[in-house]
C-alpha positions in Angstrom: 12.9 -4.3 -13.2 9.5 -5.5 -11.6 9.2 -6.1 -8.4 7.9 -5.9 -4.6 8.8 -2.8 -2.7 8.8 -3.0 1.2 11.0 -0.2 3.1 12.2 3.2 2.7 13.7 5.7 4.5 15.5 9.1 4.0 18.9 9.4 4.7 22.2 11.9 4.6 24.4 10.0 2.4 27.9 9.3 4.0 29.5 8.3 0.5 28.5 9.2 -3.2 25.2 7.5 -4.7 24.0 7.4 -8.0 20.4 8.0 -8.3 18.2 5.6 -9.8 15.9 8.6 -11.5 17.9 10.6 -12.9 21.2 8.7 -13.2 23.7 11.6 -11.4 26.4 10.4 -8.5 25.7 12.4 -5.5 28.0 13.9 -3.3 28.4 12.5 0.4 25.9 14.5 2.2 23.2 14.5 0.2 19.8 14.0 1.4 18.3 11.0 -0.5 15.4 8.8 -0.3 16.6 4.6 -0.3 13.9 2.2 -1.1 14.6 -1.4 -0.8 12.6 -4.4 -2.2 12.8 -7.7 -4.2 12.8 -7.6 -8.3 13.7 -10.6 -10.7 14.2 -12.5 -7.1 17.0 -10.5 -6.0 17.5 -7.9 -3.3 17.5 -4.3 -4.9 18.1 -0.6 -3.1 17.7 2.1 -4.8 18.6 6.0 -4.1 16.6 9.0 -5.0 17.5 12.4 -5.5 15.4 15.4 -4.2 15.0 16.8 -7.6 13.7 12.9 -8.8 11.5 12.5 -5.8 9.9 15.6 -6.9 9.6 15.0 -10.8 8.4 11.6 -10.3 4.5 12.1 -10.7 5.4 13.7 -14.1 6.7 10.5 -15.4 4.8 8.7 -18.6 7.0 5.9 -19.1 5.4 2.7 -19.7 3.5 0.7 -16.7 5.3 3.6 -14.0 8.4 1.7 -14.6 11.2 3.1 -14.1 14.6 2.2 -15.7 17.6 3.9 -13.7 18.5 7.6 -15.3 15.2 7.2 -17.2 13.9 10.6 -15.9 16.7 12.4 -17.6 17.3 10.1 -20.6 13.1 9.6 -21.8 11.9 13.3 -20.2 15.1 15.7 -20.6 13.7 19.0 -20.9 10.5 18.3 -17.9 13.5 17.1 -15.6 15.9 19.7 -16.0 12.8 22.2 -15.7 12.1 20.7 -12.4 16.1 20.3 -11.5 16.2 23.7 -11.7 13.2 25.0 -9.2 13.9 21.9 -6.6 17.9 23.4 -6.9 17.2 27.3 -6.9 14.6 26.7 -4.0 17.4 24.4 -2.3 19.8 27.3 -3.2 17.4 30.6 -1.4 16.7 28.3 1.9 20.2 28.4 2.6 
């Protein structure tokens, strides 16, 4: 999807979202990054996992667009590489 980006925010989730990165359903309570904008002249909002938000200047899709739970599905092994720092780091801060 192309399209115009014009708010984000990040939030605690209060119910489960799936991440538009990597494809996975969060838990309620998750910290995630919504964006909001207009593609293909509808409304869009899209979540973002902390281990995405972190992997996403890694990504070589075509024209930096990307489909949702393309991180995972085009770039397996570099996501689950960098699932596993962003979670272990998560993991020792707590």
């Amino acid at each position: 999807m192309s399209g115009h980006f014009f708010d984000s925010k990040t939030v605690t989730t209060r119910k489960p979202h799936r991440c538009h990165g990597c494809g996975r359903t969060m838990p309620p309570g998750t910290t995630m990054l919504v964006c909001e904008g207009i593609g293909d002249c509808e409304h869009y909002r899209a979540y973002w996992c902390e281990t995405c938000l972190e992997f996403e200047p890694q990504w070589t899709g075509d024209n930096n667009e990307i489909p949702e739970g393309g991180f995972r599905d085009e770039m397996p092994e570099e996501w689950e590489a960098c699932r596993k720092v962003v979670e272990d780091a998560k993991e020792t801060d707590q």
